[in-house]
Backbone as JSON, one array per atom type, in Angstrom:
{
  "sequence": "XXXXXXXXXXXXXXXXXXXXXXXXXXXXXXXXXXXXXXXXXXXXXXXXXXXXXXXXXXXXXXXXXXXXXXXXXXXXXXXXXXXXXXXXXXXXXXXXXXXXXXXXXXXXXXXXX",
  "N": [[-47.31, 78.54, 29.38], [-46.48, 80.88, 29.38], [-45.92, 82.01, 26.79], [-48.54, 82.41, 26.4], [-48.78, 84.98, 27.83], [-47.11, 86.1, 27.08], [-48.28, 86.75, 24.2], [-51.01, 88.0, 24.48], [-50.62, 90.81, 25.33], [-49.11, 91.82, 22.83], [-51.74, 91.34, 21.27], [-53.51, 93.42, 21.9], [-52.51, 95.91, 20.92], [-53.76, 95.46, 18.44], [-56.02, 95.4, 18.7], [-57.3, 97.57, 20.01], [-57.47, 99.66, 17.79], [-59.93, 98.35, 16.82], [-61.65, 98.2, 18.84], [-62.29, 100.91, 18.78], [-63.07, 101.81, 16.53], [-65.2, 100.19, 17.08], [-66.89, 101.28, 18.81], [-67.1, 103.88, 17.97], [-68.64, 102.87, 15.67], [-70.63, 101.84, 17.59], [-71.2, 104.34, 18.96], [-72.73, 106.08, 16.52], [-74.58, 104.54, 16.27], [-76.18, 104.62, 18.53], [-76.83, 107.73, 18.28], [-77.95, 107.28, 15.6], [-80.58, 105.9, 16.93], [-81.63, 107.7, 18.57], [-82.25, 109.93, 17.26], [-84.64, 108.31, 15.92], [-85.78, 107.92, 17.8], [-86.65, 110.3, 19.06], [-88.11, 111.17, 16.63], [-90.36, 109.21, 16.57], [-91.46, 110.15, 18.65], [-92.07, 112.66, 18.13], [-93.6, 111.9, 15.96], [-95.63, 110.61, 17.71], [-96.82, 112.3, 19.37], [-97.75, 114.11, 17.08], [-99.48, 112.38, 16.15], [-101.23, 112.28, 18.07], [-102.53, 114.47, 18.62], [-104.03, 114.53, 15.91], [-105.48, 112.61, 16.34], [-107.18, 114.04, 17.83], [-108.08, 116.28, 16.74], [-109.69, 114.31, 15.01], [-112.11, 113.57, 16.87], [-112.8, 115.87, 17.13], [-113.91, 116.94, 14.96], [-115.31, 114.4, 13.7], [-117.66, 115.09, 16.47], [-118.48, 117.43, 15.51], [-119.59, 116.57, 13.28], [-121.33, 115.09, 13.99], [-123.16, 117.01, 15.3], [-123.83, 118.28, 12.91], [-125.45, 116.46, 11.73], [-127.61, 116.06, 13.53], [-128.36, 118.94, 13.28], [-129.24, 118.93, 10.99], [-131.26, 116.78, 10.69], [-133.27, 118.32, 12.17], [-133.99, 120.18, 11.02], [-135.1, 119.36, 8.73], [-136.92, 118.53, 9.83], [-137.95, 120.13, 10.74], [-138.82, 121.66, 8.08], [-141.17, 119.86, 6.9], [-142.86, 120.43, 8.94], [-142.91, 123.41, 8.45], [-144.05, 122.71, 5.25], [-146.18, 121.52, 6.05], [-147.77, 123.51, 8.02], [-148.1, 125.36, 5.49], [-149.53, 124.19, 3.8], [-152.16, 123.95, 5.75], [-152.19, 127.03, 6.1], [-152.5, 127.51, 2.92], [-155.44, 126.1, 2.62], [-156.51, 127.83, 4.91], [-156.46, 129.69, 3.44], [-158.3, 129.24, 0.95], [-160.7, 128.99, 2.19], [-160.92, 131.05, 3.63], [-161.97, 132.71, 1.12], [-164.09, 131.54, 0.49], [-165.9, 132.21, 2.89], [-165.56, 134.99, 2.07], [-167.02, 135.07, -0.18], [-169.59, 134.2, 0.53], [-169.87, 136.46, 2.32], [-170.51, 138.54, 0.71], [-172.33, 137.59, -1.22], [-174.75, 137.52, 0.82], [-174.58, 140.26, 1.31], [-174.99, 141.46, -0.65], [-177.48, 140.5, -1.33], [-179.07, 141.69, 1.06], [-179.1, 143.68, 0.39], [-180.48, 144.16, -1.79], [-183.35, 144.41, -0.88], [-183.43, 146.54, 0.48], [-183.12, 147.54, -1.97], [-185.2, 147.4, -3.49], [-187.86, 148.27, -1.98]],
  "CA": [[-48.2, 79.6, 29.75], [-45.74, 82.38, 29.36], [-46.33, 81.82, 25.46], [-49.78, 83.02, 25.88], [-48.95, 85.87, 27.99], [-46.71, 87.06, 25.61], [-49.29, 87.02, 22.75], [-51.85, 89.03, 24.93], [-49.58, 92.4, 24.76], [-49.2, 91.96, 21.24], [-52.87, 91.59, 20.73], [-53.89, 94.8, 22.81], [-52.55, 97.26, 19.84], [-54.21, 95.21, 17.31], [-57.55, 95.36, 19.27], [-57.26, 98.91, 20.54], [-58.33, 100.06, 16.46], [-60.8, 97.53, 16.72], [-62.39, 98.43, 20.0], [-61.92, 102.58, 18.53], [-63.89, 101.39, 15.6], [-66.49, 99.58, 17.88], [-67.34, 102.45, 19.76], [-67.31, 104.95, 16.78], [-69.72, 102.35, 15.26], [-71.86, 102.14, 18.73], [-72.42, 106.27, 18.58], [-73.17, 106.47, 15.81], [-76.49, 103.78, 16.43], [-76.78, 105.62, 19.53], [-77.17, 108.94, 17.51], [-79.45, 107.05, 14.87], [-81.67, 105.54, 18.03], [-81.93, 109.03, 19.66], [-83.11, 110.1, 16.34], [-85.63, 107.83, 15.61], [-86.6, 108.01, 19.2], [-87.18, 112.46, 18.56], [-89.11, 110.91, 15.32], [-91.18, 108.6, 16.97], [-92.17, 110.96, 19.81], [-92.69, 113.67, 17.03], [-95.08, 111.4, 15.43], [-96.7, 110.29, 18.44], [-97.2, 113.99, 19.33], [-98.77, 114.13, 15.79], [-100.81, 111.21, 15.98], [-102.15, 112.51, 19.48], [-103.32, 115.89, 17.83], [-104.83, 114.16, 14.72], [-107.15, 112.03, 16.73], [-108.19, 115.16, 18.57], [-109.26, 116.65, 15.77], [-110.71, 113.63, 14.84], [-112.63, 113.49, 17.55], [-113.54, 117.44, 16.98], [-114.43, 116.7, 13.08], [-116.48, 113.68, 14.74], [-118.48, 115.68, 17.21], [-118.72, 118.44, 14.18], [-120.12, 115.75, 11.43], [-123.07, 114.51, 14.67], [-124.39, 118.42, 15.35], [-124.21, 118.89, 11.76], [-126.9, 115.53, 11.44], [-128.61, 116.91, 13.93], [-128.77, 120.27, 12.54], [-129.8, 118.4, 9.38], [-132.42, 116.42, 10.96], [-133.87, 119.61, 12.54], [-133.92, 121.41, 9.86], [-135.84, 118.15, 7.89], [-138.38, 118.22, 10.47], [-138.96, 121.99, 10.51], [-139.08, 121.54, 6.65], [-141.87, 119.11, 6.65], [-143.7, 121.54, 9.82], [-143.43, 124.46, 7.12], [-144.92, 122.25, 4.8], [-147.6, 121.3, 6.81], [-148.37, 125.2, 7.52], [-148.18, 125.86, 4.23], [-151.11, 123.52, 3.19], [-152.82, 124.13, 6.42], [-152.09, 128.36, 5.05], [-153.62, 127.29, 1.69], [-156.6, 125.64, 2.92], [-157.83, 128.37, 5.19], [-157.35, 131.18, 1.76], [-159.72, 128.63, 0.34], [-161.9, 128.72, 2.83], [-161.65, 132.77, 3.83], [-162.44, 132.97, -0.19], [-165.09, 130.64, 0.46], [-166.79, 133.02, 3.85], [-165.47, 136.42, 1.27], [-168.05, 135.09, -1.29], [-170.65, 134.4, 1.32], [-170.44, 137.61, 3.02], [-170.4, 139.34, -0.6], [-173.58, 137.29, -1.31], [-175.32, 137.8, 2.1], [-174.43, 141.84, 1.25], [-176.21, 141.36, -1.83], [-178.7, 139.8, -0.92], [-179.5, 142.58, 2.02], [-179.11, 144.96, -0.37], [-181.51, 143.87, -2.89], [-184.68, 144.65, -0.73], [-183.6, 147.97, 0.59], [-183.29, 148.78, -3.15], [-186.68, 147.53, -3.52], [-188.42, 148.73, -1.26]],
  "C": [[-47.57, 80.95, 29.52], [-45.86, 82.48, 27.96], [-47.69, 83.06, 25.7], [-49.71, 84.67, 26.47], [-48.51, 87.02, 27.57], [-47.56, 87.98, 24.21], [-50.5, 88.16, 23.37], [-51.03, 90.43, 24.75], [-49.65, 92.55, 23.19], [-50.37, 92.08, 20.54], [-53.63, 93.14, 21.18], [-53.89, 95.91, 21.44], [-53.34, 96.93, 18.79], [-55.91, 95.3, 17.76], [-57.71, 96.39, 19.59], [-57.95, 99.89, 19.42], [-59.96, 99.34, 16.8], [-62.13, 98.03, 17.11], [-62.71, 100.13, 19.36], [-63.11, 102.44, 17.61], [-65.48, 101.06, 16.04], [-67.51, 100.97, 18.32], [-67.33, 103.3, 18.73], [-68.8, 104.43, 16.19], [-71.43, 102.41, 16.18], [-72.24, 103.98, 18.84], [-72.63, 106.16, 18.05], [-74.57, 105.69, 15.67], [-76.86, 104.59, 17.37], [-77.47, 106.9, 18.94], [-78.5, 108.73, 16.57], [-80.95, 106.78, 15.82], [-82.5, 106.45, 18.63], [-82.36, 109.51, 18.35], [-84.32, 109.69, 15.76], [-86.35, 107.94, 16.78], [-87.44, 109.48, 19.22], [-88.27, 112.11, 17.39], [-90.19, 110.47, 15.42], [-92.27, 109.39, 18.31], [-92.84, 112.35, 18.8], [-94.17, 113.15, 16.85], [-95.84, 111.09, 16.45], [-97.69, 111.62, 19.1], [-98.52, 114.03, 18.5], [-99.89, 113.57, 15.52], [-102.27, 111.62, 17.15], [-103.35, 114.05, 19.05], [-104.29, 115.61, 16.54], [-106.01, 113.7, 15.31], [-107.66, 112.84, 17.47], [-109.07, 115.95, 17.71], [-109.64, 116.09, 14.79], [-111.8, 113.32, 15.2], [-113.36, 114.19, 17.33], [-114.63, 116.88, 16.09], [-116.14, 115.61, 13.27], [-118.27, 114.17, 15.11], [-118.95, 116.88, 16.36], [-120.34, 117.87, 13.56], [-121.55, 115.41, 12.47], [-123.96, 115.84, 15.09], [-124.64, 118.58, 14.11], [-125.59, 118.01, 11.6], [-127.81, 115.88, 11.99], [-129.28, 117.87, 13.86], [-129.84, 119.62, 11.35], [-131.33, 117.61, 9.56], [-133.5, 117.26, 11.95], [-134.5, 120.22, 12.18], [-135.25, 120.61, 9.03], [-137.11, 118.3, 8.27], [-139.23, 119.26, 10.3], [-139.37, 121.99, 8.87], [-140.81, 120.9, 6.44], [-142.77, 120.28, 7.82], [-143.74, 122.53, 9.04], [-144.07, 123.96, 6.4], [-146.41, 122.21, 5.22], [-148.27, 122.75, 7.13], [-148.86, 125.54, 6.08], [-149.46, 125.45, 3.58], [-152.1, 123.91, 4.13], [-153.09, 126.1, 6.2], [-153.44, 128.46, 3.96], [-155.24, 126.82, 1.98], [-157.16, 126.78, 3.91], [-157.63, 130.17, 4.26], [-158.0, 130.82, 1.42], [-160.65, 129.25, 1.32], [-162.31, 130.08, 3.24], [-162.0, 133.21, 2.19], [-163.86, 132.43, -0.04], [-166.36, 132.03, 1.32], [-166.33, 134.46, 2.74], [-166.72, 136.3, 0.42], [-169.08, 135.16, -0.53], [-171.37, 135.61, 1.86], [-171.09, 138.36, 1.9], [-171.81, 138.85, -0.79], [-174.67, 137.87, -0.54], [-175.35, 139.73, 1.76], [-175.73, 142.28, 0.31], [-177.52, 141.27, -2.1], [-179.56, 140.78, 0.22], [-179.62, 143.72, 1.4], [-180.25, 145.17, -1.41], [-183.41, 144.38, -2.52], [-185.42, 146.0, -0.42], [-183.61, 149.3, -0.66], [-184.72, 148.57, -3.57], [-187.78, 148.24, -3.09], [-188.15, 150.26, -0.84]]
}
């Protein structure tokens, strides 16, 4: 047993690099970890702000349809004026000739007569 406790001492300096090494190696994941960790919180940041104004863009793109189907309806209600418009110029052309007649026609007896 005194064999082995010999050999422990002797291993100590040869493990002491080792262990120096270890731990050089462990910061430096630590360092990468804590970096990707700042990266990952970055992006999640990022991601959290994108779908907000996804959300916006969203709620944008459904007033705009609505605008659009608004707009469609009033389109087709101008229309409909518009013919309902046209149809009574016909028709005050229609009572313009009448009266014009009717004038004419009242006029015709007082030139006679």
């Amino acid at each position: 047993m005194s064999g082995k406790k010999e050999k422990a001492p002797a291993e100590e300096p040869a493990t002491a690099p080792a262990v120096t090494e270890l731990e050089h190696l462990l910061s430096a994941m630590e360092e990468r970890v804590a970096r990707l960790l700042s990266a990952v919180q970055g992006s999640a940041a990022e991601n959290g702000r994108l779908r907000a104004a996804l959300e916006e863009t969203a709620a944008e793109r459904d007033r705009f349809k609505a605008e659009l189907s608004d707009s469609r309806e009033g389109a087709v209600h101008v229309a409909e004026l518009n013919e309902k418009l046209s149809r009574m110029d016909v028709e005050r052309e229609e009572v313009r000739a009448r009266i014009e007649r009717l004038v004419k026609s009242l006029e015709e007896p007082a030139a006679e007569g």
